[in-house]
N, C-alpha and C positions, 0 to 999 in steps of 0.2 A: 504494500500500500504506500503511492507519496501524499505528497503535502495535499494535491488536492481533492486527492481522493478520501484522506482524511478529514478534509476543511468538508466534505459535500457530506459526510458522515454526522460530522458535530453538527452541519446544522441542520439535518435530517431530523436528528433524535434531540434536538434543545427547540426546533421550532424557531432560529433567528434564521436570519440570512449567509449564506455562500459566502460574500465581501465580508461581513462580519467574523463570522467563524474562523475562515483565512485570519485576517487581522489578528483575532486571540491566537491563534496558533503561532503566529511572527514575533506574539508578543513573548509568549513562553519561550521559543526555540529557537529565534533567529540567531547565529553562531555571533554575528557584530555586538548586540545589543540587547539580547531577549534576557530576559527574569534569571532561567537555570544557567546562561551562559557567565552570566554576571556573578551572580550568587559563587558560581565554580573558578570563576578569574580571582573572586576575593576569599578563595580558599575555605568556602562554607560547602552546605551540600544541601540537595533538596531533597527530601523523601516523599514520597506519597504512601501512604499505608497500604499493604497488602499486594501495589505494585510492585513498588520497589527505591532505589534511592540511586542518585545520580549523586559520583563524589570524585575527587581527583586523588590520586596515591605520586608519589614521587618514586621513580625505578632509580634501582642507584648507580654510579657509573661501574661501567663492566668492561672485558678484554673478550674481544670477537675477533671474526681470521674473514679476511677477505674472500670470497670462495673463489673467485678467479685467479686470486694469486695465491692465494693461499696466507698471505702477510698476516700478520696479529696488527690489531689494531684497536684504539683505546673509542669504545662506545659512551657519549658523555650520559650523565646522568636528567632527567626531564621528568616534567610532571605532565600527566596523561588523562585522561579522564575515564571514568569508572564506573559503570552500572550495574548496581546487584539486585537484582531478583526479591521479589518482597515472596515470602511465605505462601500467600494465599493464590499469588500468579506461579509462583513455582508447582504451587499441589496441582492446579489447574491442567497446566503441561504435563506433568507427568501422568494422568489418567489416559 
């Protein structure tokens, strides 16, 4: 499913409008400027109960090998973002 096919959904089942629904969606998840992106640039995290939780983890730096030359090479260390599975979405999947 993309965005718009999600935007046509929300407002399917809330009863606003198509432009509308888009908009809250951009407002949540746009990567520039939305709600969860912001929240995760300022090192917070969002949860939704039973979904799940959107957070960032830092990998720390590491020693990788090049595969075409085979070379060792120093991997820097970066923060990444992270989403886990809420309980009651995980039981769901697994049936």
């Amino acid at each position: 499913m993309n965005k718009k096919q999600l935007a046509t959904q929300l407002a399917w089942r809330s009863g606003m409008s198509r432009v509308r629904a888009n908009e809250i969606l951009t407002l949540l998840f746009d990567a520039d400027d939305g709600i969860v992106a912001n929240e995760l640039t300022e090192g917070g995290k969002v949860t939704l109960p039973g979904f799940g939780t959107f957070m960032t983890k830092t990998r720390a730096e590491r020693v990788g090998t090049n595969p075409s030359t085979g070379d060792r090479l120093t991997i820097p260390s970066r923060t990444a973002a992270y989403f886990k599975v809420g309980k009651t979405l995980r039981g769901r999947l697994e049936e």
